[in-house]
DOVOVEX-479284 format. One record per atom (N, C-alpha, C, CB): y, x, z. Coordinates in pm, whole numbers, plus 32768, in hexadecimal, padded with zeros to 4 digits. Atoms other than C-alpha are relative to their C-alpha. Glycine has a CB too. Layout:
N
YXZ
...
// end
This chain:
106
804E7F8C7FDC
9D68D5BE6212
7FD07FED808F
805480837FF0
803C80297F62
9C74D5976323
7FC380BD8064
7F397F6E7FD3
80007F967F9B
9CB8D6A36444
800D80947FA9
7F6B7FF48060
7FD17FB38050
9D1CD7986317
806D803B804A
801C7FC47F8B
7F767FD97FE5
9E29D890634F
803B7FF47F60
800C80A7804E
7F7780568076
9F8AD83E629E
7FF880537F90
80C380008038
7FD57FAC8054
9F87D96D61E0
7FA5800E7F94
801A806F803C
80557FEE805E
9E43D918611A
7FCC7FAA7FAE
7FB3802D8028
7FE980708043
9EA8D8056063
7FD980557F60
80AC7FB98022
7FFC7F9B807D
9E07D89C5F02
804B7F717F82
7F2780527FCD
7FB980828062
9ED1D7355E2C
809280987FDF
80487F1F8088
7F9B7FC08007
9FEED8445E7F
800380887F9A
801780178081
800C7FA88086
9F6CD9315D72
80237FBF7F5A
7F5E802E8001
7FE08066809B
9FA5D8365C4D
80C18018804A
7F947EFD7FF6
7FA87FD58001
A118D84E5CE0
804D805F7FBB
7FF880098043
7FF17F6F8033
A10DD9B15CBA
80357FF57F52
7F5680598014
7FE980468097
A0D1D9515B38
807F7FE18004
7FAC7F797FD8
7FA980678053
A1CDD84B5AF9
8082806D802D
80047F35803E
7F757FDC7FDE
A2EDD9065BA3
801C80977FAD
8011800B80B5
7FEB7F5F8049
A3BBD9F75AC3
803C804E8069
806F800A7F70
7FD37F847FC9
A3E9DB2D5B74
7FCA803F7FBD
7FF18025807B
80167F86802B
A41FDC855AF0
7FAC80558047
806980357FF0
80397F817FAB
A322DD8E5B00
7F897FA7804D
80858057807C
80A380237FDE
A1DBDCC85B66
7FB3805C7FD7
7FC37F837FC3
806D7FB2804A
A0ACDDA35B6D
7FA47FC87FAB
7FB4803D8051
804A80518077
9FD6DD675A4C
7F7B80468041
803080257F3C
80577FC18006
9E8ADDB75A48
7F807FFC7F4A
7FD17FCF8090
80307FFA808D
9DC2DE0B58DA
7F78800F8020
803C80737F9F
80AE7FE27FEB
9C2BDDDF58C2
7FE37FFE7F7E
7F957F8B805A
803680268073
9B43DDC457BD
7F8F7FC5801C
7FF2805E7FA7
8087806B7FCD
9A4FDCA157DB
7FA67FD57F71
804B7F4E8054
802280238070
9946DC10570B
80377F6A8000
7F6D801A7FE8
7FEA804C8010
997ADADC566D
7F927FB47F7F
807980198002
805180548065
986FD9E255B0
805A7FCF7F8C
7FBD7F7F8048
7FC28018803B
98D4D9885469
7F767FB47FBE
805D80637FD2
8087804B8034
979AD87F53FE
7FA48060802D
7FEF7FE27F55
807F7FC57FD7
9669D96453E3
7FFE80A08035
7FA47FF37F83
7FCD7F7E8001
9729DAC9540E
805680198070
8044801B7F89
7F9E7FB07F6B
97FADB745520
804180907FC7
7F7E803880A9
7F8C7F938055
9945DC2D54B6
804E803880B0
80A47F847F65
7FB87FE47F6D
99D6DD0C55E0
80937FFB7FB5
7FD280B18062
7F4E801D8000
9B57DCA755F8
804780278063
802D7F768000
7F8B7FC37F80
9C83DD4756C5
80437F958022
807A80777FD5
7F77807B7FD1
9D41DC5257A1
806280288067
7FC37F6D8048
7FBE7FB57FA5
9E29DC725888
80197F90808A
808F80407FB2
7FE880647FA4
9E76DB8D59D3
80628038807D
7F727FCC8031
7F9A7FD47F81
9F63DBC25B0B
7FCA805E806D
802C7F7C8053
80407FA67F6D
9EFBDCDE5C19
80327F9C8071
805280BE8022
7FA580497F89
9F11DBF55D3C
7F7A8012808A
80347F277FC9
804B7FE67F83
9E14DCBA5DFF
8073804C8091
7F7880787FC5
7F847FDF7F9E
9F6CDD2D5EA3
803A7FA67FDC
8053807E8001
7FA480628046
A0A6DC545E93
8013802B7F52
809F80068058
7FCA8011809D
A11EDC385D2E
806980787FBF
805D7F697FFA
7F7C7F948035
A264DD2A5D4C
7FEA803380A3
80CD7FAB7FBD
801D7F8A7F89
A282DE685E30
803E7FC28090
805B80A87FD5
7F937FF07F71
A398DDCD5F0F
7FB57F708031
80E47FF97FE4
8045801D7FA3
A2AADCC75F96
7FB780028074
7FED7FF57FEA
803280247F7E
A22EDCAC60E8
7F607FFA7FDC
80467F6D803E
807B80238016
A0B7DCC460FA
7FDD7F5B8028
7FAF8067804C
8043808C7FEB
A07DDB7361A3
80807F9A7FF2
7FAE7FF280A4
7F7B80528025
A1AEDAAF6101
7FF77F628001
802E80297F6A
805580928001
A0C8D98660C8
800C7F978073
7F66801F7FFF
7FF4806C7F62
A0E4D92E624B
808880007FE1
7FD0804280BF
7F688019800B
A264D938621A
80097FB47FAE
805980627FE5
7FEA804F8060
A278D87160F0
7FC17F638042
7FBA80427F75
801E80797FC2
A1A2D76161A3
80217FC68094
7F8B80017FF5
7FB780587FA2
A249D76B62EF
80657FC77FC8
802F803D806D
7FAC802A8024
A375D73C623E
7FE37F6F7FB8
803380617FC4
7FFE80A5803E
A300D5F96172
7FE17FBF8065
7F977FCF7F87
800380637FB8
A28FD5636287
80617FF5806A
7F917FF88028
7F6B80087FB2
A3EED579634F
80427F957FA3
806680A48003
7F98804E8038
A497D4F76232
7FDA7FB87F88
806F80507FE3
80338051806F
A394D43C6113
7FBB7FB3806F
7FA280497F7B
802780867FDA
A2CCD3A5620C
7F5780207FF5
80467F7A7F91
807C7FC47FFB
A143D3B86205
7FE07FB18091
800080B47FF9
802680437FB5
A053D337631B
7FC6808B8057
7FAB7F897FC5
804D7FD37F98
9FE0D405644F
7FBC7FAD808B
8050805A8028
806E80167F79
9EE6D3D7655F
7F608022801C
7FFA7F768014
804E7FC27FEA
9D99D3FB65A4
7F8A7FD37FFD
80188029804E
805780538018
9C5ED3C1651C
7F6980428064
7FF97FF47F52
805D7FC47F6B
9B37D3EE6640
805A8073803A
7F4B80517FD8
7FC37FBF7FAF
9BADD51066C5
804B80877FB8
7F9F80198068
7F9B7F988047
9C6AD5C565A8
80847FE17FD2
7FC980307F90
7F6380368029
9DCED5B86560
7FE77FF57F6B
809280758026
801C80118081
9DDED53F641C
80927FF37FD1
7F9B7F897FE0
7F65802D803A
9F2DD4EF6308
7FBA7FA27F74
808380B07FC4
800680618088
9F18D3D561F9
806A802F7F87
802D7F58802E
7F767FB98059
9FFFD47460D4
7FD87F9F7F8E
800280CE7FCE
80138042807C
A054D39A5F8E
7FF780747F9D
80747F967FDE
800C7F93805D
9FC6D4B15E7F
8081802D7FC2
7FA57FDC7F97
7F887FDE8062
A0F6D4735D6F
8086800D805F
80157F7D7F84
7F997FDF7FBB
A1DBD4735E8D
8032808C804F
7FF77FAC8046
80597FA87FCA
A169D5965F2F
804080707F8A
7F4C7FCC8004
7FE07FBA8084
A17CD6485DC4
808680107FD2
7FC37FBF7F99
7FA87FE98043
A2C0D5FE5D57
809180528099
80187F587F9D
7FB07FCA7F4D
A34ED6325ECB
7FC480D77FE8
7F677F7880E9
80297F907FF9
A2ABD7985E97
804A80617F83
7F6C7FF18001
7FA87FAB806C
A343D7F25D1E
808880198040
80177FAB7F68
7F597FED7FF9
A497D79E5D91
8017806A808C
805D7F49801D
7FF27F8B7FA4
A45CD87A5ED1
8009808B7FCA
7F9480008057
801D7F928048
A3E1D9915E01
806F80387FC2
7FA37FE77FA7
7F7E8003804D
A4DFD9755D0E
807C8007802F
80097F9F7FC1
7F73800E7FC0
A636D9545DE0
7FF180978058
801A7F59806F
800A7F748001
A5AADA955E7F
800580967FBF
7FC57FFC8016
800F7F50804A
A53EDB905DAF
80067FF97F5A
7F468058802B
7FC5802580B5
A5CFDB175C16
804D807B7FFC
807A7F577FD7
// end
């Protein structure tokens, strides 16, 4: 992430996903959907993660979750022209984030 802040890592929403915790907000729509030459409206549903995921989150948890990997997974900082930047390995990043999630709030 170039000169990004920590907390707006959006890879950390697929987290959200994978990690079971109770009580995620859902959210329900109804979209269209092509079906060859026709369009059928269908209800779906996907994760509310226009807030955290569950109530007892922290609004900007995201920067915590990524200072923390880079203390103790590792990751690249410094600075590219004149923005602080961080190199993060995606799947590392991800699974470093379920098991945070998870050991918290299961």
């Amino acid at each position: 992430m170039v000169g990004a802040p920590l907390d707006t890592i959006s890879l950390l929403h697929h987290a959200e996903h994978l990690a079971q915790l109770p009580n995620k907000r859902i959210r329900r729509m109804e979209v269209p959907l092509r079906f060859g030459n026709h369009v059928e409206w269908r209800m779906i549903e996907e994760f509310d993660t226009a807030d955290p995921v569950v109530d007892e989150l922290a609004d900007d948890y995201f920067g915590t979750i990524v200072e923390e990997f880079l203390l103790t997974e590792g990751g690249q900082q410094g600075m590219i022209g004149s923005a602080p930047s961080v190199l993060l390995s995606a799947p590392a990043v991800v699974s470093f984030a379920v098991g945070w999630l998870e050991q918290r709030y299961r």
